[in-house]
ZATI-631426 format. One record per residue (C-alpha): residue number from 1; chain; x, y, z. Coordinates in nm, 3 decimals. Layout:
% ZATI-631426
   seq   mol        px        py        pz
   NUM     A         X         Y         Z
...
% end
This chain:
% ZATI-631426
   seq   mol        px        py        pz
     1     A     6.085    -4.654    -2.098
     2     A     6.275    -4.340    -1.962
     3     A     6.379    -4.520    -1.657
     4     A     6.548    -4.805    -1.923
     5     A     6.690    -4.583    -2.127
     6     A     6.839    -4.358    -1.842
     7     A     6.971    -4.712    -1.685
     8     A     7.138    -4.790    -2.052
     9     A     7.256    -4.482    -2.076
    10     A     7.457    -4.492    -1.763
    11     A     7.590    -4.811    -1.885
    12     A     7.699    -4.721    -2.221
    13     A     7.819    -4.363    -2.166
    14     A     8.138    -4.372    -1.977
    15     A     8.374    -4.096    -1.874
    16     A     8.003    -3.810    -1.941
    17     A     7.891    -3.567    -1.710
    18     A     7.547    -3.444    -1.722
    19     A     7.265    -3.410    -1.492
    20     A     6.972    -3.617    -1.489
    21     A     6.628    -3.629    -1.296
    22     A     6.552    -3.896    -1.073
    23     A     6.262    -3.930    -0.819
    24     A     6.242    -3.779    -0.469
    25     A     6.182    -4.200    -0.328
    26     A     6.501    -4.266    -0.509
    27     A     6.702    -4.038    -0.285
    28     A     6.759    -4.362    -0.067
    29     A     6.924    -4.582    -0.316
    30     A     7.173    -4.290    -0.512
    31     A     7.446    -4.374    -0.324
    32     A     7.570    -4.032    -0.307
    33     A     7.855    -3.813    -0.089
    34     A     7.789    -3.487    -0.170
    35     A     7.440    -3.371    -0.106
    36     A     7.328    -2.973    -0.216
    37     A     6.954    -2.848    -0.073
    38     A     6.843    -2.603    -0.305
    39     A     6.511    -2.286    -0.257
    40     A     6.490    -2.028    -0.447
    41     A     6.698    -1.778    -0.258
    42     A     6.893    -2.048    -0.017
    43     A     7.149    -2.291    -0.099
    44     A     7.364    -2.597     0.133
    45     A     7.576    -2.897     0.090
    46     A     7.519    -3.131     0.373
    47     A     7.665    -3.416     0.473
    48     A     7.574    -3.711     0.792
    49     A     7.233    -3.753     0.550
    50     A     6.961    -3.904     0.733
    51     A     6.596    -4.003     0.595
    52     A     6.344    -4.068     0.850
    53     A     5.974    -4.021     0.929
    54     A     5.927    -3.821     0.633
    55     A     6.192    -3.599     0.658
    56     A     6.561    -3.555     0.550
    57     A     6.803    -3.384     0.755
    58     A     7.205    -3.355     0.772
    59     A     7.455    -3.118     0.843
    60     A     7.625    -2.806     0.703
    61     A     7.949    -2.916     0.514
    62     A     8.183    -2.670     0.467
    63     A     8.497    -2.895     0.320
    64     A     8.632    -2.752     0.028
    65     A     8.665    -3.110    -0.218
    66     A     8.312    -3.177    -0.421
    67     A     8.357    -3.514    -0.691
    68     A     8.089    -3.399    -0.964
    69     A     7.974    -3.778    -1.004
    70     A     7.931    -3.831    -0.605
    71     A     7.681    -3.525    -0.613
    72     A     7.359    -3.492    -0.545
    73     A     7.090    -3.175    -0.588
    74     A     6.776    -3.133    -0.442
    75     A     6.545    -2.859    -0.523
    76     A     6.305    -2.729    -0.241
    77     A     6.002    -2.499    -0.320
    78     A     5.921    -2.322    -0.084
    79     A     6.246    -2.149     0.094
    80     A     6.025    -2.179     0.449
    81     A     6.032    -2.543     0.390
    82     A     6.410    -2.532     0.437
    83     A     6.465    -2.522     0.795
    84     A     6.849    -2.476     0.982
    85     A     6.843    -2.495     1.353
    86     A     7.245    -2.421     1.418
    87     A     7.449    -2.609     1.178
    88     A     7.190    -2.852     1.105
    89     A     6.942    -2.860     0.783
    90     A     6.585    -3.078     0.733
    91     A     6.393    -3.052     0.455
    92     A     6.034    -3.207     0.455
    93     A     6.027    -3.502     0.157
    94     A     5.689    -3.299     0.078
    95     A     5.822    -3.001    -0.027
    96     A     6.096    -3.141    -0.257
    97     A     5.993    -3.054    -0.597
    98     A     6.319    -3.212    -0.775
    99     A     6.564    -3.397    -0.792
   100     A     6.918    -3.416    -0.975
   101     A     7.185    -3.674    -0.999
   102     A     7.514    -3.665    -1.265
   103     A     7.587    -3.961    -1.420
   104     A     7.839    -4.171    -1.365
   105     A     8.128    -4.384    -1.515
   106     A     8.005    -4.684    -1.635
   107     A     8.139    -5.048    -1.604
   108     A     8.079    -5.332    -1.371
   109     A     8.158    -5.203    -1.078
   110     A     7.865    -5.016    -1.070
   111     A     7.616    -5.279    -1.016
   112     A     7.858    -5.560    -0.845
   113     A     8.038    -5.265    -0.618
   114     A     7.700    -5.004    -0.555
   115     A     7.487    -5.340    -0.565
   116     A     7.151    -5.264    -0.408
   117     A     7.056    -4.845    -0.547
   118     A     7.153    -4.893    -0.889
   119     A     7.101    -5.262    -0.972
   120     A     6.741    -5.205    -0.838
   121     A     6.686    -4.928    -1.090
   122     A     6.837    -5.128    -1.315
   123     A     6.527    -5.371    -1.241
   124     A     6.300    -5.129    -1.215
   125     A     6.344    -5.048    -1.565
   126     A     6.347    -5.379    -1.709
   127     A     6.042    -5.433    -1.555
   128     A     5.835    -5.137    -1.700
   129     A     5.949    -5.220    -2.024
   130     A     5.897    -5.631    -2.012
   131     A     5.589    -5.694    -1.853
   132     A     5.243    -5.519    -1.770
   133     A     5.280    -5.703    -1.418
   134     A     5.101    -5.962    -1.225
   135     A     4.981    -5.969    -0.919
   136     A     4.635    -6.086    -0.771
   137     A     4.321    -5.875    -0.640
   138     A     4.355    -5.536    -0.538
   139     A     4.188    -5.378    -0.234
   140     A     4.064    -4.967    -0.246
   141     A     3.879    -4.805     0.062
   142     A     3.576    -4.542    -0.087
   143     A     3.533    -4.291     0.168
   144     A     3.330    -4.092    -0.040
   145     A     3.573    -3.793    -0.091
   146     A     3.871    -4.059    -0.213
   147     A     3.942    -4.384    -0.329
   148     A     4.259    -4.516    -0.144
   149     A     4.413    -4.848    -0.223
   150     A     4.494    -5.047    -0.001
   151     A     4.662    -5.307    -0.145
   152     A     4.672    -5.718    -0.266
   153     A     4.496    -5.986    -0.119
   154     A     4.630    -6.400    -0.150
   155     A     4.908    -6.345    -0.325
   156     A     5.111    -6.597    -0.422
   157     A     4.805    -6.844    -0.412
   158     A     4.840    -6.933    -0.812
   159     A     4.663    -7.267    -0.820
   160     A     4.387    -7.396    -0.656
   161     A     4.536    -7.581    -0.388
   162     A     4.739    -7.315    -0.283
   163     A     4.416    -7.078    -0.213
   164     A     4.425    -6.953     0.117
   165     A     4.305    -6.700     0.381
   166     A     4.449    -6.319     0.378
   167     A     4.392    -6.004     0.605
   168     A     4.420    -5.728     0.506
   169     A     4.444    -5.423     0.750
   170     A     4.234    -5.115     0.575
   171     A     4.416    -4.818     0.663
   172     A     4.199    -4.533     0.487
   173     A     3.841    -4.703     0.554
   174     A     3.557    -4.453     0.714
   175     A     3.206    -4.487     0.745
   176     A     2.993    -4.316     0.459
   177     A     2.609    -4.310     0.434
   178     A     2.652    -4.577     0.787
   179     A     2.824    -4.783     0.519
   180     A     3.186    -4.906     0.512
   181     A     3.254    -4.902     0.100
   182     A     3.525    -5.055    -0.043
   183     A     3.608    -5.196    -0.461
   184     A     3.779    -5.548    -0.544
   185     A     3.942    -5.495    -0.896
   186     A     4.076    -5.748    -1.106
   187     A     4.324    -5.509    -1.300
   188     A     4.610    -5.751    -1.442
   189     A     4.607    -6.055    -1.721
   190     A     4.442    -6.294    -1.477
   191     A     4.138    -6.478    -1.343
   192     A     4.094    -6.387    -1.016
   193     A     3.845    -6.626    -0.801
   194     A     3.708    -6.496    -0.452
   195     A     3.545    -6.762    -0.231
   196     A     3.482    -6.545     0.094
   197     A     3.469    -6.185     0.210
   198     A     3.433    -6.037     0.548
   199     A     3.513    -5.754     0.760
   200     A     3.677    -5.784     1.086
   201     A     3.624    -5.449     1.311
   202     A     3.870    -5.438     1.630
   203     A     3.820    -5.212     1.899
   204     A     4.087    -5.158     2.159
   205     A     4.247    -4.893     2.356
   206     A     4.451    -4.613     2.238
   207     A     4.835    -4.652     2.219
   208     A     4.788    -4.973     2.059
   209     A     4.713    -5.121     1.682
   210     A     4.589    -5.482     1.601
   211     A     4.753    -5.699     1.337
   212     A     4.612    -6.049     1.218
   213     A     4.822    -6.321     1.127
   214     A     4.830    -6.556     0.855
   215     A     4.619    -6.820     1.067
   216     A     4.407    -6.489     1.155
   217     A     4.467    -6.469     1.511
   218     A     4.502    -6.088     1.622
   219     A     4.727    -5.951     1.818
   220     A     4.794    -5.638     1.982
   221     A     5.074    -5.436     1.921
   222     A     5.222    -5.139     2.206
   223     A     5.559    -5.160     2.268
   224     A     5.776    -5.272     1.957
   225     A     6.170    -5.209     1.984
   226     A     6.413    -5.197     1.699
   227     A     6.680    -5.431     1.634
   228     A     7.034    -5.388     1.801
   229     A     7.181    -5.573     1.445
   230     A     7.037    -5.595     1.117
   231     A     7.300    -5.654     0.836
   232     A     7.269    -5.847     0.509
   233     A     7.530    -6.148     0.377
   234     A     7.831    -5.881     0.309
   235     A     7.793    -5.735     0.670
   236     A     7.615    -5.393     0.535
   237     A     7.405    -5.249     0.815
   238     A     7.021    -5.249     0.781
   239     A     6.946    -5.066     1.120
   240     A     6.867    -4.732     0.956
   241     A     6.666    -4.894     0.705
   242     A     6.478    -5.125     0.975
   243     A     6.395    -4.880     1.248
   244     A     6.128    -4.654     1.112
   245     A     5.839    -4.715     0.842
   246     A     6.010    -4.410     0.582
   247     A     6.113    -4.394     0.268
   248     A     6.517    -4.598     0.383
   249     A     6.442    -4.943     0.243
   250     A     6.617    -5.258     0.190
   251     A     6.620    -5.468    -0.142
   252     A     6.904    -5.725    -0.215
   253     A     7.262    -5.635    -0.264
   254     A     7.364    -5.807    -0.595
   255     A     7.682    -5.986    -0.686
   256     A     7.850    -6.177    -0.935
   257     A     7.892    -6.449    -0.715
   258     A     7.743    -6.837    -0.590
   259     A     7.528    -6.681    -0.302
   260     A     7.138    -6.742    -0.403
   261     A     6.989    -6.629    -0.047
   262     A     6.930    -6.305     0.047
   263     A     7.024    -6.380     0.493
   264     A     6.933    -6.095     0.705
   265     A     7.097    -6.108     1.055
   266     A     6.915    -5.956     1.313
   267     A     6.980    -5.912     1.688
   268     A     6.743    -5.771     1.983
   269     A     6.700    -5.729     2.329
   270     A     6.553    -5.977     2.534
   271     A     6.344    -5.891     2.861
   272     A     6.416    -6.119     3.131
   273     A     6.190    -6.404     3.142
   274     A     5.994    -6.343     2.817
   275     A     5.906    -6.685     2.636
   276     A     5.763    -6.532     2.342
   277     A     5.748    -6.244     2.073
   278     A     5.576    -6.080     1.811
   279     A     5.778    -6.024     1.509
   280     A     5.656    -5.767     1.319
   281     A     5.795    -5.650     0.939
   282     A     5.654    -5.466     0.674
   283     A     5.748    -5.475     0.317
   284     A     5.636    -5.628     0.008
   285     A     5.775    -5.822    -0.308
   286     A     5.921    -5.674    -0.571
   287     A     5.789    -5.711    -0.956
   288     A     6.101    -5.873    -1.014
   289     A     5.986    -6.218    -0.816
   290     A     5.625    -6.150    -1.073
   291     A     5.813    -6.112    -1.348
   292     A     6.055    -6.433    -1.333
   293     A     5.761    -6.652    -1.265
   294     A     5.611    -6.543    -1.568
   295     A     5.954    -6.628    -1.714
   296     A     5.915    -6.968    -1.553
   297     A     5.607    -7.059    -1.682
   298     A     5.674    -6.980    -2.034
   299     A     5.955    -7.274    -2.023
   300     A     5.652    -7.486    -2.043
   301     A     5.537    -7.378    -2.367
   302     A     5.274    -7.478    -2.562
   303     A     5.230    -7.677    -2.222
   304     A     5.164    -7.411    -2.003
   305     A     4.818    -7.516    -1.952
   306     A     4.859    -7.868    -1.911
   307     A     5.133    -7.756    -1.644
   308     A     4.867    -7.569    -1.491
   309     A     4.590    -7.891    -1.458
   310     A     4.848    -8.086    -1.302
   311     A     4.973    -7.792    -1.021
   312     A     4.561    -7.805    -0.909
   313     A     4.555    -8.154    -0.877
   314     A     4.886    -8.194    -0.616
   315     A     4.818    -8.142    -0.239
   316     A     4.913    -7.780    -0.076
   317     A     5.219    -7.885     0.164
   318     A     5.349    -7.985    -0.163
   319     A     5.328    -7.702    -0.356
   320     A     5.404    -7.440    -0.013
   321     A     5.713    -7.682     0.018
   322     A     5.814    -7.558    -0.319
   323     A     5.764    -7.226    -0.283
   324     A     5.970    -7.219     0.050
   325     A     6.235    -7.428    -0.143
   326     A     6.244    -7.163    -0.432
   327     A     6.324    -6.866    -0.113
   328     A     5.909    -6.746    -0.243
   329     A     5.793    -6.645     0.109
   330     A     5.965    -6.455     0.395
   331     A     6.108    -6.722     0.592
   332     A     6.216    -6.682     0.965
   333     A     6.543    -6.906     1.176
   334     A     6.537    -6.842     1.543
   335     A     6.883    -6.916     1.722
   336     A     6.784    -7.136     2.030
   337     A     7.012    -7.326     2.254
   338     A     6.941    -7.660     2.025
   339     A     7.082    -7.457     1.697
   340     A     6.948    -7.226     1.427
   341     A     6.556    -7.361     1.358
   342     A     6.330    -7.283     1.087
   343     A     5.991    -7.179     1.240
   344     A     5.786    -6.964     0.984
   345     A     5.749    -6.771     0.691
   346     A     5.529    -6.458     0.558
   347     A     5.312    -6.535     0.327
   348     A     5.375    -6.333    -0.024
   349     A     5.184    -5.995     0.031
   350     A     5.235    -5.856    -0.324
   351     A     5.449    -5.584    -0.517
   352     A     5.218    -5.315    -0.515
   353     A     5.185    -5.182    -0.134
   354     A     5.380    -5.256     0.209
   355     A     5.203    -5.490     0.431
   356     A     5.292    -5.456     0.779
   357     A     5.223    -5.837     0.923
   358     A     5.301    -6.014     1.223
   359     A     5.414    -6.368     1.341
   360     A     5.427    -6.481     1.711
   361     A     5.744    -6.674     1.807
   362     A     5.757    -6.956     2.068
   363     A     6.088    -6.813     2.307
   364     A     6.117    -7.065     2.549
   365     A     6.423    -7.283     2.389
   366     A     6.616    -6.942     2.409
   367     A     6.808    -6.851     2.669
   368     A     7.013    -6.515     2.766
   369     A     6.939    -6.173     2.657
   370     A     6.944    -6.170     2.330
   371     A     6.712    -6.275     2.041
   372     A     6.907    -6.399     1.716
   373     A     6.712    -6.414     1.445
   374     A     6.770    -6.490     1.001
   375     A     6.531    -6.376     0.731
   376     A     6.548    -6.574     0.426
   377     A     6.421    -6.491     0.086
   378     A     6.549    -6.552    -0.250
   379     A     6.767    -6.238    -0.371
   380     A     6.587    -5.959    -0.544
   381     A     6.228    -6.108    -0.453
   382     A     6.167    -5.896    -0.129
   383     A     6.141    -5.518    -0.048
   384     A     6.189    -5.442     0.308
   385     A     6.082    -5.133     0.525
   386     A     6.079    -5.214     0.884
   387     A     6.117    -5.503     1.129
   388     A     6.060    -5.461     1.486
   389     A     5.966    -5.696     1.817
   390     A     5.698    -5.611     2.075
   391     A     5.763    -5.865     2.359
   392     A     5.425    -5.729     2.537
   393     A     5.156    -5.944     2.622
   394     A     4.812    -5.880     2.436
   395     A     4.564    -5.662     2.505
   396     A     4.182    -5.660     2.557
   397     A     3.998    -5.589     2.271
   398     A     3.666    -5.649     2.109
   399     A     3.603    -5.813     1.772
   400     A     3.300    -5.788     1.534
   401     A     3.269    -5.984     1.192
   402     A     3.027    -5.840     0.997
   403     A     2.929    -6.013     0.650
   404     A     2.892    -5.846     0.345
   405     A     2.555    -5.634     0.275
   406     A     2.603    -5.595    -0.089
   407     A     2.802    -5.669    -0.366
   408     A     2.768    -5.530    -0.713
   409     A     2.963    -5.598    -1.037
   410     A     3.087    -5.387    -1.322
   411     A     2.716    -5.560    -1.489
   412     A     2.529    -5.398    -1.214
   413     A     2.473    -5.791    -1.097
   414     A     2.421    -5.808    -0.718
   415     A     2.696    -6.106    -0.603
   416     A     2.743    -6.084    -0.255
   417     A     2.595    -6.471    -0.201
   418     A     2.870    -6.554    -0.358
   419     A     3.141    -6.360    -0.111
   420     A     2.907    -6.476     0.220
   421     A     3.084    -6.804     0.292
   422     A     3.378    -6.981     0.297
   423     A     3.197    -7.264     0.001
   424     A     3.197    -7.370    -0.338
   425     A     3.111    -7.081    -0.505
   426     A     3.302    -6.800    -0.613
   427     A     3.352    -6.430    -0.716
   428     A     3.513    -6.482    -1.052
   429     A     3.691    -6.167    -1.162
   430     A     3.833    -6.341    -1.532
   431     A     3.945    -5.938    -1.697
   432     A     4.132    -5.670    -1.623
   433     A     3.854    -5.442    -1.606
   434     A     3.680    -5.603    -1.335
   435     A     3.531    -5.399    -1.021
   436     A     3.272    -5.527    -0.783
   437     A     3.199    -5.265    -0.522
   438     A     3.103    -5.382    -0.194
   439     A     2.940    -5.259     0.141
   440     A     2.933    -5.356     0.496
   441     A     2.715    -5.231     0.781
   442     A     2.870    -4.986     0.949
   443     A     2.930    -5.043     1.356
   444     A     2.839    -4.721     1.578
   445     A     3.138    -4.525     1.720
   446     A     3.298    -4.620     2.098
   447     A     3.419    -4.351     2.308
   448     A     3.761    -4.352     2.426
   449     A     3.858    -4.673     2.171
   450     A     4.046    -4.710     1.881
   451     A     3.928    -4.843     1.562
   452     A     4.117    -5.095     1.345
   453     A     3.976    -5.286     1.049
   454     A     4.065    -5.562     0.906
   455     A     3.957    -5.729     0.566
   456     A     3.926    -6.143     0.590
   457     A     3.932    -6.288     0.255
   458     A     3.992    -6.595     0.098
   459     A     4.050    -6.708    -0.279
   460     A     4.271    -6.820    -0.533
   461     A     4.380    -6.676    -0.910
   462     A     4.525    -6.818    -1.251
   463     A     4.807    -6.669    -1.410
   464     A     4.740    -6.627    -1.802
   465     A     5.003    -6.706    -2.002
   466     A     5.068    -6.684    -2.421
   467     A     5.297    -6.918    -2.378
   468     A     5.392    -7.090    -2.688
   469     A     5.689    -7.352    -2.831
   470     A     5.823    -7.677    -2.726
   471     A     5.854    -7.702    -2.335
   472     A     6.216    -7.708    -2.234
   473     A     6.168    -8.080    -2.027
   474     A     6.533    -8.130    -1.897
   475     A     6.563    -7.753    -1.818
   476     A     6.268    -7.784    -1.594
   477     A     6.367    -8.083    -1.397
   478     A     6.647    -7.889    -1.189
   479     A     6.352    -7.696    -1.092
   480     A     6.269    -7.946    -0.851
   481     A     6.577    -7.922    -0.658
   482     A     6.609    -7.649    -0.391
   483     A     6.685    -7.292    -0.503
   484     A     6.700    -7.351    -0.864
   485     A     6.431    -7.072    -0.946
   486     A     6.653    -6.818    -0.734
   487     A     6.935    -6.946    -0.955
   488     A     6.701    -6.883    -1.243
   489     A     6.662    -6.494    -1.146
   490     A     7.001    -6.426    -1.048
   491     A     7.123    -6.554    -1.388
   492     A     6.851    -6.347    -1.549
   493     A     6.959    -6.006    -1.396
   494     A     7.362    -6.103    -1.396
   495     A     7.246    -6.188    -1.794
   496     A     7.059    -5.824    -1.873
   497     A     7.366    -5.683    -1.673
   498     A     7.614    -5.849    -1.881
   499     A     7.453    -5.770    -2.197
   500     A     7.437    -5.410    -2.113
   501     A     7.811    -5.319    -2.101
% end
C-alpha cells in the first residue's frame, strides 16, 4: 500500500518538495544526478555512480549547482564503512541503512521520458495492492541452521499439456545428519501437481560451475565474457546492467507508443573458429506478466473453467506456440549469414528469484568476429540481471542422480512413491499452506572438486480463478493473433498511467 500511495502521490502532487524513503535495491532505478553519502560524522556528493558486485562507488563532486528534485541521500552507519581512496568514494550496499529521494514534478513525462525506474515502481505498487500473486512451487534448502529459498520450479506450465521438466540449481544446499533436506511449498491460490523429483549432484573441478538446460543437458561453465553491445529498442545501453550479477538490472523502458516487443541488441566477441556457444542469462519475470494473465483469464468469466478443460485437452506445440506468440518466454535471434533466425527461448523461471540458465547455440552459419544476437520478450514481462557467453568447450565432470529417500507432508503422510518416477501419479499440493519436506542421501565429500547441485523436477499446476460474468467472446478472439496479450498489458499499464494524472 505505501509503495501505491507514494507512486500516486508523485503523480498528483506537482510543483512539492519533500523527502521520501525508498529502498537501498531501488538505488538503480531513481534516476538521479546528484548523489550525497551520508555517516554520522562524514558527508559527500558524488557523481560517475557506479553499482557493482555489491558495492557503490563514484567520485567526489565539488561543482557548485545541486537541483533539489535530481538529488539523492544515502545514509551509511557505520562511518568505517565509508571508504575514500583519493578522490574516489565506495560504500558497501550492506552498510546502507537508508535511503532518501525528493519528489518530483509530476506529469507524463515522468513515466514516458524516465520510462524504466519509475514506471516499474509504478508496477510494483499496483501489484502489491491488486493481487496476492501467482506463481507455481517454491523450492527452500534446510541446512539445519537456515531455511534458504531457492526459488520456482515449471513455471509457466499452467495446463496439463504444458507440464514439463525444470532444474533447478540449489545454491544454499549442505549436507545435515548425511542428509540433503530441502521443503516444496505450495504457498499461492493454486493446485500445484508434482509428478517427479530428483537430485542431480555434479562434481567437477574448481574454477568452473555446471548449469542444466531446459532439455537437462549440463554444461560447464569457465570462461564467460560480457557483451561488447547490449542496448534496448530506443538505443539505451544495457552493458552496465549486463556485465555483473548486482543489484544494476534491466526491466522494459515504457512508452506511449505502437512498439509491443521488448528487442535487446547484443554484440560479442567471437574466437576464431568457434562453431558454438553457451549463452548464459539470469533474471526472472516480473509479477506484472502473473498478474495480466490472471487478468486474462477472468475475460472468460463464468467460463473460466470450461476454458481451462479445453487448454488440457490441445497438444503442447500448440499451446508453447502461443506462449512464444504472446512474447511469454525469453526468446533468442542469432544473426547468421542466411539472416536473423529464431533458435530458442528460456523457459519462464518465475517472479520470485533470478535463475541463472543456459542455452547452447549452433555457430557454424556465422561467420566473422562477431556474434549478433536479439532477446525478445513481451514488454514489462522480464527482469534482467546478466547475460554473458562462454565459448569454452565442456569440462569433465561426474554426475550422480540420487532418488528421493523420504517425503513427508504437512499430514505427517510419507509420499515420496509418489515423487520417485516420472508416471501417473502425483504430488498434489491443492492449498496455500502446503509443505512436504523431503530428503536425499547424502554423497561423501571429493577432495580437490567442486560441488554443484541441481534439483530435476517435473510437474504441472492450475491457476484458481473467481472468475465470474459473461465471457467477453469477440474480445478474446484477437487473442489468437500474435502479440495481442502484450497489447493487452501495455494498454493495462498506459490505462493505470493515464488514470493517475
Amino acid at each position: 500500500m505505501a509503495l501505491l500511495l507514494s507512486a500516486f502521490m508523485i503523480f498528483e502532487l506537482p510543483g512539492c518538495y519533500s523527502t521520501r524513503s525508498i529502498s537501498k535495491s531501488e538505488i538503480q532505478y531513481a534516476n538521479r544526478t546528484y548523489y550525497f553519502i551520508h555517516g554520522r560524522n562524514t558527508s559527500y556528493r558524488i557523481s560517475s555512480v557506479n553499482i557493482s558486485n555489491g558495492i557503490l562507488s563514484g567520485f567526489i563532486d565539488y561543482s557548485a549547482t545541486v537541483t533539489k528534485n535530481r538529488s539523492i541521500h544515502i545514509y551509511v552507519a557505520p562511518d568505517s564503512a565509508i571508504v575514500k581512496s583519493n578522490e574516489a568514494v565506495s560504500v558497501p550496499f550492506s552498510s546502507i541503512a537508508k535511503v532518501e529521494v525528493d519528489k518530483i514534478d509530476g506529469g507524463k513525462s515522468l513515466l514516458m521520458g524516465l520510462g524504466v525506474g519509475y514506471t516499474a515502481l509504478f508496477v510494483v505498487g499496483l501489484i502489491a495492492i491488486l493481487t496476492k500473486g501467482a506463481s507455481c512451487p517454491f523450492v527452500y534448502s534446510d541446512n539445519g541452521s537456515n531455511v534458504s529459498f531457492e526459488g520456482e520450479i515449471y513455471s509457466g506450465a499452467t495446463a496439463i499439456p504444458l507440464e514439463r521438466n525444470d532444474y533447478l540449481n540449489l545454491k544454499s544446499l549442505k549436507p545435515l545428519d548425511n542428509l540433503y533436506k530441502i521443503k516444496l511449498t505450495n504457498e499461492v491460490h493454486e493446485i500445484q501437481n508434482t509428478n517427479l523429483a530428483e537430485l542431480v549432484v555434479f562434481d567437477h573441478p574448481a574454477g568452473t560451475n555446471i548449469l542444466a538446460d531446459k532439455y537437462g543437458i549440463a554444461h560447464s561453465v569457465s570462461d564467460i565474457i560480457k557483451p561488447l553491445i547490449a542496448a534496448n529498442n530506443y538505443g539505451r545501453s544495457l552493458v552496465n546492467e549486463f556485465s555483473f550479477q548486482d543489484s544494476l538490472r534491466y526491466i522494459s523502458e515504457i512508452k506511449n507508443d505502437a512498439l509491443l516487443e521488448d528487442t535487446i541488441s547484443l554484440m560479442f566477441e567471437k574466437p576464431v573458429n568457434a562453431v558454438s556457444s553457451k549463452l548464459i542469462v539470469s533474471g526472472k519475470n516480473t509479477m506484472w506478466l502473473d498478474y495480466m494473465f490472471g487478468r486474462f483469464a477472468d475475460l472468460f468469466g463464468k467460463r473460466y473453467d470450461t476454458w481451462k478443460e479445453k487448454r488440457n485437452e490441445k497438444p503442447a506445440e500448440e499451446l508453447v506456440k502461443w506462449q512464444i506468440d504472446q512474447g511469454m518466454p525469453l526468446a533468442v535471434y542469432l544473426e547468421t549469414d542466411a539472416g536473423w533466425q529464431f533458435v530458442n527461448y528460456y523457459n519462464l523461471p518465475g517472479p520470485m528469484a533470478d535463475k541463472k540458465d543456459i542455452l547452447l547455440l549452433d555457430l557454424s552459419g556465422v561467420s566473422g568476429s562477431k556474434v549478433n544476437l536479439k532477446l525478445v520478450s513481451g514488454v514489462l514481462f522480464w527482469d534482467l540481471d546478466y547475460v554473458g557467453m562462454d565459448f569454452s568447450a565442456d569440462q569433465a565432470f561426474s554426475k550422480t542422480v540420487i532418488p528421493v529417500s523420504s517425503a513427508i507432508d504437512e499430514n505427517n503422510k510419507d509420499v515420496a512413491s509418489l515423487l520417485r518416477n516420472d508416471d501417473s501419479e502425483y504430488l498434489i499440493q491443492p492449498d496455500g499452506n502446503n509443505v512436504t519436506s523431503i530428503t536425499f542421501k547424502a554423497l561423501p565429500a571429493l577432495q580437490n572438486m567442486n560441488r554443484t547441485f541441481i534439483l530435476h523436477t517435473k510437474g504441472n499446476y492450475e491457476i484458481l480463478r473467481d472468475a465470474r460474468g459473461k465471457p467477453d467472446v469477440n474480445y478474446l478472439r484477437s487473442f489468437l493473433e500474435p502479440g495481442a496479450f502484450i497489447k493487452f498489458s501495455k494498454d493495462h499499464i498506459l490505462n493505470y498511467y493515464l488514470k493517475s494524472n
